[in-house]
N, CA, C and O of each residue as an XYZ file, in Angstrom:
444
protein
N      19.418      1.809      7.291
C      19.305      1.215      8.601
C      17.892      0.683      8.794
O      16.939      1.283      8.296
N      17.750     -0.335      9.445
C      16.774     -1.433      9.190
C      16.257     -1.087     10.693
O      17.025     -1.161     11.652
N      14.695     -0.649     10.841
C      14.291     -0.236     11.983
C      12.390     -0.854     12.361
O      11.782     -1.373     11.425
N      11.875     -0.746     13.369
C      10.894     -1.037     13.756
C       9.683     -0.223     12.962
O      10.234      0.818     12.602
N       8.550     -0.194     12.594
C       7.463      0.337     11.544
C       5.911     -0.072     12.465
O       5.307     -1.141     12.554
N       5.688      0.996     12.930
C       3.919      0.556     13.247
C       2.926      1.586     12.682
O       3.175      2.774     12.888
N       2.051      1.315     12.133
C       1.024      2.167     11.108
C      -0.422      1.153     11.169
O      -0.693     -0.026     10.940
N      -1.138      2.384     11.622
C      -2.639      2.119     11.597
C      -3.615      2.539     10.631
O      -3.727      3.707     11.001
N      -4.499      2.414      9.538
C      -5.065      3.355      8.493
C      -6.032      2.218      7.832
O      -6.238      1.133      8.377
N      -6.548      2.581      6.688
C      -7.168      2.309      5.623
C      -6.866      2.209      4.667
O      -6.120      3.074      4.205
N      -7.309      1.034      3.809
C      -7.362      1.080      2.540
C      -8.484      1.472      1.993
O      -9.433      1.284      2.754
N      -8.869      2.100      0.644
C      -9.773      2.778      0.009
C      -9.761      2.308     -1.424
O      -8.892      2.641     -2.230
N     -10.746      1.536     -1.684
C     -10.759      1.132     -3.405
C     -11.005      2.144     -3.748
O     -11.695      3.020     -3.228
N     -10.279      2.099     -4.954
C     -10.281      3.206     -5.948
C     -10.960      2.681     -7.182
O     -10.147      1.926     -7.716
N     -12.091      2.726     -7.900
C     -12.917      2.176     -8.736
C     -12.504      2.304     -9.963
O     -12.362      3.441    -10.413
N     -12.207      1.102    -10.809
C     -11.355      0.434    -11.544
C     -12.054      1.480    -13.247
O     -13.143      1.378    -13.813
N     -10.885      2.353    -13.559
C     -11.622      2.936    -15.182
C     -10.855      2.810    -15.911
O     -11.080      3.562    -16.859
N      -9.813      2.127    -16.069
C      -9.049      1.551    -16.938
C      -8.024      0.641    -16.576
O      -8.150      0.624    -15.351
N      -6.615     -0.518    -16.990
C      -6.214     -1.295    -16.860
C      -5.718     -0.548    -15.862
O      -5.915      0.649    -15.653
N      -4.759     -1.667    -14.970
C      -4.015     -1.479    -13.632
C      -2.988     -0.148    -14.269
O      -2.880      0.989    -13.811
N      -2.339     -0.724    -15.418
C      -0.883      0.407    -15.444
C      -1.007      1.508    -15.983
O      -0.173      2.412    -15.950
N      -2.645      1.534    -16.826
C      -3.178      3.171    -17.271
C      -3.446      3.864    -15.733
O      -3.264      5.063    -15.526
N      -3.832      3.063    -14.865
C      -4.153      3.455    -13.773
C      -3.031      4.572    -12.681
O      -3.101      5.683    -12.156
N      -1.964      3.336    -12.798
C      -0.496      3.813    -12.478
C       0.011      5.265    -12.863
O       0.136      6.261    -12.151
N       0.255      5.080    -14.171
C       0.729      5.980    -14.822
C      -0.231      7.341    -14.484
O       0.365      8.355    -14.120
N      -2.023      7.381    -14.627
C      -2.360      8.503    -14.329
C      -1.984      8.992    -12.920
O      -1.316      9.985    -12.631
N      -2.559      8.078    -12.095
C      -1.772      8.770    -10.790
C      -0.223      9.122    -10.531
O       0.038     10.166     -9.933
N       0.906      8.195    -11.009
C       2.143      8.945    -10.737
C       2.116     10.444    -11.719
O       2.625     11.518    -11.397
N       1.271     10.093    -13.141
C       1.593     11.843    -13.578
C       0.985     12.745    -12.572
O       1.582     13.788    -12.303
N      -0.208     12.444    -11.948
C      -0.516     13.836    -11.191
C       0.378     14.285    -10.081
O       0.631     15.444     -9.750
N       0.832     13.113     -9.537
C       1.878     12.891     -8.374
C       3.242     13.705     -8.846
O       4.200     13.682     -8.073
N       3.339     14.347     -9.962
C       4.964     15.319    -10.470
C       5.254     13.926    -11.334
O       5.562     14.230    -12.486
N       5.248     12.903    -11.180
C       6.179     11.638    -12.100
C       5.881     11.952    -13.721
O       4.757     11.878    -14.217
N       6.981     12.282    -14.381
C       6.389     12.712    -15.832
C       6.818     11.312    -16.638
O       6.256     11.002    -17.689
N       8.104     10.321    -15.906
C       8.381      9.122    -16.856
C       8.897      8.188    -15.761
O       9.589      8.282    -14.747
N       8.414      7.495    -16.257
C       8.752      5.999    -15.181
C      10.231      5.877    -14.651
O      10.506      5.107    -13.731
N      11.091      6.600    -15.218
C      12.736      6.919    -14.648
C      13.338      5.550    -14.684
O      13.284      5.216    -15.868
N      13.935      4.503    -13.924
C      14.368      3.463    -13.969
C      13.649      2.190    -13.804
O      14.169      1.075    -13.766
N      11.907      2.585    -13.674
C      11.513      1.665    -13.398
C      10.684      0.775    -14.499
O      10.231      1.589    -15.304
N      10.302     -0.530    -14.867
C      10.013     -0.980    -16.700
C       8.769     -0.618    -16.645
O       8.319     -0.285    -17.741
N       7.790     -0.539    -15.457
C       6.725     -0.406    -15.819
C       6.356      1.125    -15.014
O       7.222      1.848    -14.521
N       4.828      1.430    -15.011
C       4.237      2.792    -14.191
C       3.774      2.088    -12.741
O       3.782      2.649    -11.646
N       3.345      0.626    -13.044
C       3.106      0.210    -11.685
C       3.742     -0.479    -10.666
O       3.388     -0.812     -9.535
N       4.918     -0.645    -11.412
C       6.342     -0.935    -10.753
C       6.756      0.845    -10.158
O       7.215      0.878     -9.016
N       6.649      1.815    -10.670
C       6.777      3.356    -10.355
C       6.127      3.200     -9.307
O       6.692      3.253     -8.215
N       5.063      3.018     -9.405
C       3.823      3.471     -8.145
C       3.745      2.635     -6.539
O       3.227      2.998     -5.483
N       4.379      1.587     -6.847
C       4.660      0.704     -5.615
C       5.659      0.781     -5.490
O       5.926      0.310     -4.384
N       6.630      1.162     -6.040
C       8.253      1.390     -5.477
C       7.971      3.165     -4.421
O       8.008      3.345     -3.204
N       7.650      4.401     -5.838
C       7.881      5.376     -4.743
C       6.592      5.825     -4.271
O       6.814      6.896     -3.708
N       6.040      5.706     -4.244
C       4.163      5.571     -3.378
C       4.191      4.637     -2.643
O       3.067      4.479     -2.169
N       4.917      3.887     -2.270
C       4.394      2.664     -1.224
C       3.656      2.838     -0.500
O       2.791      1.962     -0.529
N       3.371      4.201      0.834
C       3.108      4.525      1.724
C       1.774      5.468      1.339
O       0.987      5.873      2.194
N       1.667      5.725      0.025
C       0.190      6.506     -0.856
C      -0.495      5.356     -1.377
O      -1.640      5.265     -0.934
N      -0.213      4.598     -2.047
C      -0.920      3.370     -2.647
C      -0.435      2.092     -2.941
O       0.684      1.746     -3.319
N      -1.531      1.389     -2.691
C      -1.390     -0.365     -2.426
C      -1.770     -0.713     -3.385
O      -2.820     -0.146     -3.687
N      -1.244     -1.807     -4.477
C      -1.832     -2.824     -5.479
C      -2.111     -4.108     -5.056
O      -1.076     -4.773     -5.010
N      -3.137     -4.745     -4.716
C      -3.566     -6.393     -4.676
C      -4.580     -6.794     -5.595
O      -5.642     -6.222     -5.839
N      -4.172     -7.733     -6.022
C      -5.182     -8.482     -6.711
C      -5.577     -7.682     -8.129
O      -6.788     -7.811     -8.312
N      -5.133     -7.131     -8.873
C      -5.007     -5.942     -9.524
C      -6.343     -4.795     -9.140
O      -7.052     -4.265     -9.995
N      -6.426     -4.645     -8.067
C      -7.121     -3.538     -7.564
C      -6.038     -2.690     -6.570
O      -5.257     -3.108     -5.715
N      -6.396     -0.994     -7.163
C      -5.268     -0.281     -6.429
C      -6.143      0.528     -5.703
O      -7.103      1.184     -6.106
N      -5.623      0.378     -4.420
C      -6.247      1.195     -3.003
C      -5.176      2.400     -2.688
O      -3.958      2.285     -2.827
N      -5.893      3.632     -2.217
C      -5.561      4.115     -1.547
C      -5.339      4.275      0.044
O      -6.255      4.310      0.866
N      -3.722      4.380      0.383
C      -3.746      4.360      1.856
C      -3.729      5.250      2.526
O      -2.912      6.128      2.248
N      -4.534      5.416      3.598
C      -4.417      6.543      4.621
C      -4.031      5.799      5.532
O      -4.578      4.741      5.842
N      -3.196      6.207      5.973
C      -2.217      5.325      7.654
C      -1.578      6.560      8.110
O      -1.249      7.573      7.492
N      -1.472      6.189      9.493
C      -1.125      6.910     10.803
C       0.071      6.080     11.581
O      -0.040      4.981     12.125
N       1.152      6.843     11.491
C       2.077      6.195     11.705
C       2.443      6.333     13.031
O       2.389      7.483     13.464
N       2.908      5.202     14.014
C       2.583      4.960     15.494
C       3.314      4.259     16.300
O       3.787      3.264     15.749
N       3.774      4.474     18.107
C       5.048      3.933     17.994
C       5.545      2.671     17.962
O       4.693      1.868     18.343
N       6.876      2.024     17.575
C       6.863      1.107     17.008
C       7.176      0.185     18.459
O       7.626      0.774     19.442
N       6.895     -1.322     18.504
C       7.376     -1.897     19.907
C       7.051     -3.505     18.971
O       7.578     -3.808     17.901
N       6.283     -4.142     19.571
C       6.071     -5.575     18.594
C       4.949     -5.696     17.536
O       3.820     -5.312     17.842
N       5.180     -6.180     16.377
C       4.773     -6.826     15.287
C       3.063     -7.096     15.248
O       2.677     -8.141     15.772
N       2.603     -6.684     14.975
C       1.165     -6.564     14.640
C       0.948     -6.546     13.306
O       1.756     -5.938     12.605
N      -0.272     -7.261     12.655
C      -0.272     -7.539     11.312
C      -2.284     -7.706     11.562
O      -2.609     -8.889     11.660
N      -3.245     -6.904     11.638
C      -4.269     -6.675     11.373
C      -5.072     -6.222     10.628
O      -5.010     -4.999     10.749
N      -6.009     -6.569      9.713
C      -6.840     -6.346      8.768
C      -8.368     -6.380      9.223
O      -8.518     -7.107     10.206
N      -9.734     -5.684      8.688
C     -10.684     -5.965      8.866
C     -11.378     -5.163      7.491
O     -10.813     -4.296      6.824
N     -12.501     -5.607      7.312
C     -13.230     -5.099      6.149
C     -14.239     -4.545      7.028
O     -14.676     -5.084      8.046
N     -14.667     -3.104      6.413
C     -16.117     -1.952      7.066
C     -16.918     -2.526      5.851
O     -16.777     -3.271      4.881
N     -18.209     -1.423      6.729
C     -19.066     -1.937      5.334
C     -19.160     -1.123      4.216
O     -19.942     -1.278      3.278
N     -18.308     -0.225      4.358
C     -18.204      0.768      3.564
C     -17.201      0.711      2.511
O     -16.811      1.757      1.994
N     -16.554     -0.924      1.991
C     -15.679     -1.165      1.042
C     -14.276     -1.271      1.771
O     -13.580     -2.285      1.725
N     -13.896      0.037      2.536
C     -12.894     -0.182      2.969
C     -12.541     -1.081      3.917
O     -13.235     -1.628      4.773
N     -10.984     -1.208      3.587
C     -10.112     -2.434      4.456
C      -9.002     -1.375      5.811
O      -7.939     -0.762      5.714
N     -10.136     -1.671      7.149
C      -8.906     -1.099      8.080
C      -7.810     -1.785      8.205
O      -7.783     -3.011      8.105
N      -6.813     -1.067      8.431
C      -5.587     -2.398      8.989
C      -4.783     -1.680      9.963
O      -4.810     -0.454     10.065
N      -4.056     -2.459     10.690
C      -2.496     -2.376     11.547
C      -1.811     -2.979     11.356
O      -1.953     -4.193     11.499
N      -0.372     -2.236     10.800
C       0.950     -3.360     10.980
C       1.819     -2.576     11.434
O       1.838     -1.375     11.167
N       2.637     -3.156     12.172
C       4.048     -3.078     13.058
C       4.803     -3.754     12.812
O       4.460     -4.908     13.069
N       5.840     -3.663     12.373
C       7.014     -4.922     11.839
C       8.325     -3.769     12.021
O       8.562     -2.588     12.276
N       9.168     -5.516     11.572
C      10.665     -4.331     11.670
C      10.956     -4.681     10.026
O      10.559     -5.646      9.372
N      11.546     -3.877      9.736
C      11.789     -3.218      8.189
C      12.874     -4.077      7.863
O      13.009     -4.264      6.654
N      13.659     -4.634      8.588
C      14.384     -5.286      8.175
C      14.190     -6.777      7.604
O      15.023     -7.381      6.928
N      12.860     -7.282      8.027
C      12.688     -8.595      7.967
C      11.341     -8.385      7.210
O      10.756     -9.438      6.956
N      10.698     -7.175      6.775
C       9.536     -7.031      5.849
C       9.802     -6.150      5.235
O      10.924     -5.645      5.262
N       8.809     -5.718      4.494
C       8.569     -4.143      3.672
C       6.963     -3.658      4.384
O       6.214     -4.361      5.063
N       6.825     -2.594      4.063
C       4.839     -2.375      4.265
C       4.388     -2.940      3.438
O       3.287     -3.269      3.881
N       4.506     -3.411      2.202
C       3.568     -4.151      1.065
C       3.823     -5.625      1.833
O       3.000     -6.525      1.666
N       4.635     -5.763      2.417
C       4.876     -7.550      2.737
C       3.694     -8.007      4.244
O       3.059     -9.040      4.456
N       3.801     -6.768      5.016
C       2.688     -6.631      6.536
C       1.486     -6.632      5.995
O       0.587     -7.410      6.315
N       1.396     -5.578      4.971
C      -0.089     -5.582      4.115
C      -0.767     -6.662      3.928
O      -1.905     -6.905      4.328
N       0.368     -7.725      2.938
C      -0.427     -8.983      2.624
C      -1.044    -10.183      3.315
O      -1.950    -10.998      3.139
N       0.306     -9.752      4.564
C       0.320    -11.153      5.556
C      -0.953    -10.515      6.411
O      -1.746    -11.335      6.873
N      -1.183     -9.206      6.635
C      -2.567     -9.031      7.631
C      -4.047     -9.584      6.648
O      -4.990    -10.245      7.084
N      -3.866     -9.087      5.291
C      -5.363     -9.133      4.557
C      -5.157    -10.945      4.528
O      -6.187    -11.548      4.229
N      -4.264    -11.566      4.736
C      -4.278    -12.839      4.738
C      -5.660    -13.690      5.833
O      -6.201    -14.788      5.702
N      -5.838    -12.654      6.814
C      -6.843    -12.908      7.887
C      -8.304    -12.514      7.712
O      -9.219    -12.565      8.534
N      -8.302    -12.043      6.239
C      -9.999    -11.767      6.185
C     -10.268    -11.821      4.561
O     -10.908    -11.011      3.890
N      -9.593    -13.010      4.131
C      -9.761    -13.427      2.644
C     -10.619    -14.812      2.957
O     -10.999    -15.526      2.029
């Protein structure tokens, strides 16, 4: 069932020590994931069932901390601190996005 989504948080670079999908793979193993299960890759794993733990753009993978909040209309906000991290807000309805899809369309406003 396809419903309304509002979440306020951060993104957090995570500083790059090996390729994107060595990357993947270490975090889903610590995460319990011992094999990618149906999915071809680890970073196809990690954005399918982490969506809501970690973000991939640009092949840099952030960690998200978001606060999930109530849902009413569509908000799609991004800002950069000076501290690396990317705050954001999105509110959407699930039916007509995903959170990786609000993600992109907000950082769209401070690229």
């Amino acid at each position: 069932m396809s419903e309304t989504e509002h979440y306020t948080g951060e993104l957090i670079k995570i500083p790059k020590t090996s390729s994107v999908e060595d990357m993947c793979k270490q975090i889903c193993q610590e995460s319990g994931m011992l094999e990618t299960g149906y999915y071809e890759t680890w970073r196809e794993a990690l954005e399918y069932d982490f969506d809501k733990d970690y973000f991939i753009y640009d092949d840099v993978i952030y960690k998200v901390d978001l606060v999930e909040n109530d849902p009413y209309d569509d908000i799609f906000r991004a800002s950069k601190s000076c501290n690396g991290r990317i705050k954001f807000e999105v509110k959407y309805y699930n039916g007509g996005c995903c959170f990786s899809e609000a993600l992109k369309e907000a950082l769209k406003g401070i690229e």
